[in-house]
SEKE-300831 format. One record per atom (N, C-alpha, C): x, y, z; residue in one letter. Coordinates in steps of 0.02 Angstrom, whole numbers, plus 50000, padded with zeros to 5 digits. Example, Ala and Ser with C-alpha at 12.3 -4.5 7.8 and 13.67 -1.06 7.14 Angstrom:
! residues 2
506604971650390A
506154977550390A
506604983550390A
506424988850354S
506844994750357S
506455000250394S
! end
This chain:
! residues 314
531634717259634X
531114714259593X
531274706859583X
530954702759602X
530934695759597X
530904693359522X
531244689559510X
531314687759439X
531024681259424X
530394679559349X
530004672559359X
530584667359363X
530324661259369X
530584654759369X
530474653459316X
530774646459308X
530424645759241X
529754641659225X
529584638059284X
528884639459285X
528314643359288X
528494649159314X
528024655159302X
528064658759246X
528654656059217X
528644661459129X
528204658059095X
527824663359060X
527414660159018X
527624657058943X
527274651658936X
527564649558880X
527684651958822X
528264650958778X
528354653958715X
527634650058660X
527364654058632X
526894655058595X
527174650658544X
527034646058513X
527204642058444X
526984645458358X
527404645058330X
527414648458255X
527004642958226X
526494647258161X
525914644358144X
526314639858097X
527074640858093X
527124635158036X
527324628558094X
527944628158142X
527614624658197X
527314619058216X
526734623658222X
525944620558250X
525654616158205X
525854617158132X
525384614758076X
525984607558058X
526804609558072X
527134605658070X
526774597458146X
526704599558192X
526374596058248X
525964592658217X
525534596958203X
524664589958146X
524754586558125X
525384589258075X
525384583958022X
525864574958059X
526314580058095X
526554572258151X
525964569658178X
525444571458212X
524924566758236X
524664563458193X
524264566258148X
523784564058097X
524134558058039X
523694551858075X
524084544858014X
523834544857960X
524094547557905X
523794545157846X
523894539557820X
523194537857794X
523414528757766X
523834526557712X
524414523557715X
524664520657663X
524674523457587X
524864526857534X
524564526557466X
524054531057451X
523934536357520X
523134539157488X
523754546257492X
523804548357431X
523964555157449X
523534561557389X
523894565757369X
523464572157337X
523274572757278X
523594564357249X
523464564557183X
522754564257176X
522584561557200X
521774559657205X
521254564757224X
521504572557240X
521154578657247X
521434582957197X
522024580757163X
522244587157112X
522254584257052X
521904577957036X
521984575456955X
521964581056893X
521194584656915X
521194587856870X
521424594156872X
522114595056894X
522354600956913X
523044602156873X
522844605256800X
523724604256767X
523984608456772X
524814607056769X
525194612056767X
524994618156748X
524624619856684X
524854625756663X
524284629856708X
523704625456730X
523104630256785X
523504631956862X
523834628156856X
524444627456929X
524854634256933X
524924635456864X
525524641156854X
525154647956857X
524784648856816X
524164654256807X
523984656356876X
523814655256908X
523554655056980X
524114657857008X
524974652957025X
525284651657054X
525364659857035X
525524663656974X
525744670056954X
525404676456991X
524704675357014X
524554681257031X
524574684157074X
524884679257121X
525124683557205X
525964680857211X
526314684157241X
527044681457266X
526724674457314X
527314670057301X
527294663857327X
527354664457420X
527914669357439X
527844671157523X
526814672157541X
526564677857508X
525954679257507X
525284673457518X
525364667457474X
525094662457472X
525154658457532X
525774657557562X
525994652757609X
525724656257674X
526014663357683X
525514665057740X
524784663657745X
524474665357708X
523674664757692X
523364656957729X
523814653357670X
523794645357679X
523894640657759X
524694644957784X
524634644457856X
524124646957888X
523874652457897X
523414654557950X
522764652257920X
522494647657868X
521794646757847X
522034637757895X
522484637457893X
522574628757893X
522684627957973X
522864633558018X
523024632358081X
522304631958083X
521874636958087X
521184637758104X
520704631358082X
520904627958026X
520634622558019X
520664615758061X
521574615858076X
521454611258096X
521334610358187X
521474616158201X
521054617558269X
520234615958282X
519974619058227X
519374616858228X
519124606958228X
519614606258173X
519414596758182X
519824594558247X
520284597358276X
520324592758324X
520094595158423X
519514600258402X
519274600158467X
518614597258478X
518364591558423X
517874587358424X
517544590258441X
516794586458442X
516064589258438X
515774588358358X
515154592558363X
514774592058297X
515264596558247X
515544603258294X
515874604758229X
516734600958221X
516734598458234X
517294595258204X
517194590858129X
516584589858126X
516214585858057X
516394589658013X
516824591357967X
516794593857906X
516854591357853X
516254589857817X
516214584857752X
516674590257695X
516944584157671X
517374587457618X
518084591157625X
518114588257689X
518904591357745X
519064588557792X
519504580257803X
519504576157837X
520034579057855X
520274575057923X
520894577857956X
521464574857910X
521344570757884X
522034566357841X
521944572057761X
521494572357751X
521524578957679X
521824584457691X
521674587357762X
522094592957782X
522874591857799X
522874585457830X
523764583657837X
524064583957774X
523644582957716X
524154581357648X
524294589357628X
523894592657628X
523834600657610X
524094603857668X
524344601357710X
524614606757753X
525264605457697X
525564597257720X
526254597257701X
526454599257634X
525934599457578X
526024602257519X
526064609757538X
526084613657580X
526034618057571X
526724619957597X
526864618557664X
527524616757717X
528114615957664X
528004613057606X
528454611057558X
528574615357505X
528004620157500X
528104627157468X
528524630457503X
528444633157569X
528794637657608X
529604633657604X
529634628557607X
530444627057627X
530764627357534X
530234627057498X
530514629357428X
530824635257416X
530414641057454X
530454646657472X
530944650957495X
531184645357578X
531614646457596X
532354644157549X
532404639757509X
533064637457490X
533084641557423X
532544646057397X
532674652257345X
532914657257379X
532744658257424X
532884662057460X
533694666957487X
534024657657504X
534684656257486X
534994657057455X
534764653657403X
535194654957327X
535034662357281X
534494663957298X
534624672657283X
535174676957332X
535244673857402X
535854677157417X
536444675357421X
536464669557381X
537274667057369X
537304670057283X
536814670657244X
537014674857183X
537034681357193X
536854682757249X
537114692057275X
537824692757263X
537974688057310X
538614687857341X
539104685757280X
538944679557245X
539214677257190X
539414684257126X
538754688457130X
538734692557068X
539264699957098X
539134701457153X
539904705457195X
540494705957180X
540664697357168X
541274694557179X
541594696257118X
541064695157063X
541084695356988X
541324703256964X
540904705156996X
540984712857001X
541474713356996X
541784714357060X
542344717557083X
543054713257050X
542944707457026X
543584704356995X
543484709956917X
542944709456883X
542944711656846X
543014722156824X
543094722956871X
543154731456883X
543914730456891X
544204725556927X
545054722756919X
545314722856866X
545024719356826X
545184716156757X
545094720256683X
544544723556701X
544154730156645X
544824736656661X
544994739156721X
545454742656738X
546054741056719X
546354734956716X
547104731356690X
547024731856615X
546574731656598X
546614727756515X
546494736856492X
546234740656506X
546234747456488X
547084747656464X
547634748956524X
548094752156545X
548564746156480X
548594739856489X
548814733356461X
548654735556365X
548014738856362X
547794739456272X
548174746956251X
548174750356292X
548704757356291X
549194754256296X
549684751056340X
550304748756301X
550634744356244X
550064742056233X
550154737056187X
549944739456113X
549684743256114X
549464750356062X
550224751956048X
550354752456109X
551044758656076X
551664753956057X
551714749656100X
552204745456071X
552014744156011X
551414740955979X
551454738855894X
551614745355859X
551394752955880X
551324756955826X
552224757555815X
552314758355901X
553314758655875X
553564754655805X
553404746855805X
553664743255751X
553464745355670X
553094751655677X
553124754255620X
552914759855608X
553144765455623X
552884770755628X
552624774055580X
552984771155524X
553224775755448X
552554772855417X
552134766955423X
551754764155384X
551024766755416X
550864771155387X
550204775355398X
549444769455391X
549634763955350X
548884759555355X
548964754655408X
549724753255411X
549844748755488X
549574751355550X
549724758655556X
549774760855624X
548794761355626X
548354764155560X
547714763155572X
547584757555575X
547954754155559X
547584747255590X
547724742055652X
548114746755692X
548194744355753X
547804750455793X
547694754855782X
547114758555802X
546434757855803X
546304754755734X
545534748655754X
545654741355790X
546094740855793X
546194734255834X
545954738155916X
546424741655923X
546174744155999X
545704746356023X
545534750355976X
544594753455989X
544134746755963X
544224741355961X
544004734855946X
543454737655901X
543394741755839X
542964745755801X
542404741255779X
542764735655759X
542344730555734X
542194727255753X
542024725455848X
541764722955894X
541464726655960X
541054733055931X
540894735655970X
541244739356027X
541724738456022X
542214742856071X
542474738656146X
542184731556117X
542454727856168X
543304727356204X
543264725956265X
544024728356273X
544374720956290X
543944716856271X
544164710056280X
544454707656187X
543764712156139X
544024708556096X
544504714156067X
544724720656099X
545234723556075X
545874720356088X
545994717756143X
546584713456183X
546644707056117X
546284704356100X
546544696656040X
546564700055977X
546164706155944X
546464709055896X
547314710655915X
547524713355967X
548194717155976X
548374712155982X
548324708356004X
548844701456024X
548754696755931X
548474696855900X
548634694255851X
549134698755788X
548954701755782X
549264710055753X
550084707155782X
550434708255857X
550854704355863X
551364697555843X
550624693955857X
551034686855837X
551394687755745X
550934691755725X
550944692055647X
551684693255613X
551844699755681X
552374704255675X
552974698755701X
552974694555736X
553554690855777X
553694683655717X
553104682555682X
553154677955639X
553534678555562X
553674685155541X
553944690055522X
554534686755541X
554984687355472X
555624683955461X
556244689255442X
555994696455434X
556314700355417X
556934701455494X
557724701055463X
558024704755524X
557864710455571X
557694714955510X
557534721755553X
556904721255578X
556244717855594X
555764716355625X
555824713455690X
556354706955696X
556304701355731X
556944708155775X
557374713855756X
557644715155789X
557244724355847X
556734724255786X
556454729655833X
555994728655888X
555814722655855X
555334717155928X
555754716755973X
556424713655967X
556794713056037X
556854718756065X
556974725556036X
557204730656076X
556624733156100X
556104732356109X
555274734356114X
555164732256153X
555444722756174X
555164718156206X
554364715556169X
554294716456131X
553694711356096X
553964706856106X
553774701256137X
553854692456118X
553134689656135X
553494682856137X
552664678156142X
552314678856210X
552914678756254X
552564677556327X
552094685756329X
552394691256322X
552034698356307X
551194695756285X
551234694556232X
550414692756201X
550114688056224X
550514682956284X
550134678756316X
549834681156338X
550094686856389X
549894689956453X
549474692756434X
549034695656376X
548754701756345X
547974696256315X
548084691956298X
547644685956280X
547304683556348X
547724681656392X
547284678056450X
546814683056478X
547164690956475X
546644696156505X
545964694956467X
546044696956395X
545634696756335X
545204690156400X
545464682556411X
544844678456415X
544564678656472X
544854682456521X
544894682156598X
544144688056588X
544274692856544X
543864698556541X
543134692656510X
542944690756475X
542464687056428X
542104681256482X
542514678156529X
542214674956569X
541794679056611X
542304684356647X
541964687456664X
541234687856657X
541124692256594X
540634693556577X
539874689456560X
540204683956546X
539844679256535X
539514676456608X
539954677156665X
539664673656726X
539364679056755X
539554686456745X
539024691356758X
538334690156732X
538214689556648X
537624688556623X
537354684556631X
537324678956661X
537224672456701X
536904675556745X
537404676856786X
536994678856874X
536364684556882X
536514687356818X
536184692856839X
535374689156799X
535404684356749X
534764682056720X
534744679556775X
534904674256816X
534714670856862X
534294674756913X
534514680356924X
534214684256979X
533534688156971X
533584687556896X
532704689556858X
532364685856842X
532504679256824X
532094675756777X
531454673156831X
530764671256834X
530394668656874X
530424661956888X
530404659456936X
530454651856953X
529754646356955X
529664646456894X
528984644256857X
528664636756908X
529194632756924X
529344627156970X
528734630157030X
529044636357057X
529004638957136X
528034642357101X
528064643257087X
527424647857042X
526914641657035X
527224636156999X
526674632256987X
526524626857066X
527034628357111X
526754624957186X
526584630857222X
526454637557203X
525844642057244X
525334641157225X
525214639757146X
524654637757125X
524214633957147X
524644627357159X
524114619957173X
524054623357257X
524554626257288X
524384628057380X
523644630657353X
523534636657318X
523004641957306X
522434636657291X
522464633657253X
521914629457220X
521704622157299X
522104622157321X
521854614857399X
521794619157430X
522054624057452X
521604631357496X
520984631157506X
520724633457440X
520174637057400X
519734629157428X
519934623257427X
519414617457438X
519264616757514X
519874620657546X
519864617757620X
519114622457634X
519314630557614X
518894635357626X
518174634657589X
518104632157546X
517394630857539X
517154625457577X
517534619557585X
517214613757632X
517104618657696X
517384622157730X
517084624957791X
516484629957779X
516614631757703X
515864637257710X
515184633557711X
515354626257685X
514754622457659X
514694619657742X
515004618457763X
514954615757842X
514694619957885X
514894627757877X
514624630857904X
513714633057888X
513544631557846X
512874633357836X
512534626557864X
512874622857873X
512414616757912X
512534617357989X
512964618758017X
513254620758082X
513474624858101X
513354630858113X
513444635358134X
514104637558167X
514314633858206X
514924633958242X
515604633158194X
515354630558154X
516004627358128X
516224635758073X
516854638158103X
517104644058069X
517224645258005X
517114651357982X
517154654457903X
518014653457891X
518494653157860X
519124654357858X
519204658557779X
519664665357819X
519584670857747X
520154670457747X
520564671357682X
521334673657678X
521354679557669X
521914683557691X
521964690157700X
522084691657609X
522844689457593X
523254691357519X
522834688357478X
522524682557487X
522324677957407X
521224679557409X
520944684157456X
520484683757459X
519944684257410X
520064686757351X
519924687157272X
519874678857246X
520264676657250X
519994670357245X
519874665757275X
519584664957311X
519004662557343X
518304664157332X
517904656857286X
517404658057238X
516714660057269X
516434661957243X
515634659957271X
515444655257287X
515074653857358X
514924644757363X
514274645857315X
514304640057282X
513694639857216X
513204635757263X
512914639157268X
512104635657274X
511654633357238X
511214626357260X
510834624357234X
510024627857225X
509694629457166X
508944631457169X
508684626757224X
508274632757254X
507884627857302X
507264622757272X
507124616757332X
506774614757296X
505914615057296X
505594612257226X
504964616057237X
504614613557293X
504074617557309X
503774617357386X
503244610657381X
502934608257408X
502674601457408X
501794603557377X
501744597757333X
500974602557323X
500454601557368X
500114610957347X
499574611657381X
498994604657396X
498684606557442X
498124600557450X
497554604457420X
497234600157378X
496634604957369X
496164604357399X
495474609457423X
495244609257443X
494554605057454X
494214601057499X
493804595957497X
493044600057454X
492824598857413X
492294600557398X
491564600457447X
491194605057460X
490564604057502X
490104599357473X
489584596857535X
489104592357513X
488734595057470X
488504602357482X
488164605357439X
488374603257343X
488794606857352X
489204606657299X
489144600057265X
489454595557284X
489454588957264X
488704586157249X
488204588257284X
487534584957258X
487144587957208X
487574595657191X
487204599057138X
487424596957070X
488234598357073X
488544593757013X
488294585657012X
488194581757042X
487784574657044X
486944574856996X
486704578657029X
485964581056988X
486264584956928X
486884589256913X
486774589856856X
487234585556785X
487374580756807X
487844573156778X
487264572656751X
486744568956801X
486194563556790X
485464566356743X
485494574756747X
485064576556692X
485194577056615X
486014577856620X
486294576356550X
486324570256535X
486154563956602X
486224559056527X
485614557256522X
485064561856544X
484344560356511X
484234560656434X
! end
């Protein structure tokens, strides 16, 4: 079997984002004229509203395939290339406003999967750390209760220290209750204290080690609850530039419906996802018909009404 050349392979087909990237390189826009001047009255919060009711991927497809078709149409000249109300430089600005959604898109995109990855990492240090400080609050339990066995309100109260009772059962803030409970005991001037600590091994460096878990655990948590809002919250930014795409859409596609009722040729463009909004073209009442001519009166007619003028003003 003979295999093509690479002149006989047919060409790779170009992606509609691409193609629309191509236009906008041809098409010179002048100096200073850009979209402010089609979206004045377009505020944020109508930007956002809009931007909310379809996913932002959803919009951008729509937007690509309404905008390739457009601008194919203006640049294979003829009558329909005329589209009032959709110059080729209006469509270059709304492509790239839109081009600029998708690469928004793409760099969320990103960063939702580097907070995947980020929130993993978190994870798994923290399933490390939640596991150590378990095993770390059991020994450190038992070491304080040793330094006093005999004292029945001591030992309950190194028992709410550990079940962190009065912090929810946190095991970060059980670790700085036990580690203070300690220091208390080492600060303690009594011989027989300062000598059952040594034989225990309570010292300072001990409750260091038992403290940094305590903060190591709290960061933790804190950069968990972070990542994980980050990964819910909506990106109001990204929402309110589907919006304004949805809303210069919606103008490209009516300038072609209005074009199309004058020219026939010139194509309808429907979006598949956003097709709900896309308004009614409002039409004007027609206008009234020209008036009737009335009809010439006969001679007859006219000479009878004449004779009867001239007997009334007898």
């Amino acid at each position: 079997m003979r295999l093509l050349s690479s002149r006989e392979r047919p060409p790779t087909e170009q992606t509609a984002r691409a193609r629309l990237e191509a236009f906008v390189r041809r098409i010179r826009v002048p100096k200073g004229v850009t979209l402010d001047a089609l979206s004045d009255g377009l505020t944020p919060q109508v930007c956002l509203d809009a931007g909310r009711c379809y996913p932002p991927e959803k919009v951008v497809d729509d937007a690509f395939d309404v905008y390739v078709k457009a601008s194919e149409t203006l640049g294979r000249g003829g009558p329909s290339s005329r589209v009032r109300g959709c110059t080729a430089e209006l469509l270059a600005l709304v492509i790239e406003q839109a081009l600029q959604l998708a690469r928004q898109i793409d760099d969320q995109g990103k960063q939702l999967t580097a907070n995947a990855t980020s929130l993993e990492a978190v994870q798994q240090k923290l399933r490390v750390n939640f596991a150590r400080a378990l095993s770390l609050r059991e020994q450190a339990r038992r070491v304080l209760v040793a330094m006093a066995r005999d004292d029945a309100g001591y030992v309950d109260e190194v028992l709410r220290a550990a079940t962190a009772a009065d912090d929810g059962g946190s095991a970060a803030a059980a670790l700085f209750a036990l580690s203070a409970i300690g220091k208390r005991l080492l600060a303690d001037t009594a011989p027989r204290t300062a000598q059952r600590a040594q034989l225990l091994g309570l010292d300072a460096a001990y409750l260091t080690t038992i403290e940094d878990l305590g903060y190591d655990l709290r960061r933790g948590q804190e950069e968990l609850a972070r990542l994980a809002q980050a990964a819910n919250l909506p990106n109001d930014g990204l929402y309110a530039a589907a919006g304004l795409t949805l809303h210069l859409m919606m103008h490209v596609i009516e300038a072609f419906a209005a074009a199309h009722e004058v020219e026939a040729s010139v194509p309808l463009l429907r979006p598949v996802h956003t097709q709900r909004m896309v308004r009614r073209m409002s039409r004007l009442p027609p206008p009234p018909p020209p008036p009737s001519i009335r009809p010439v009166a006969k001679v007859s007619d006219a000479r009878a009404a004449e004779a009867k003028i001239n007997f009334l003003r007898r």
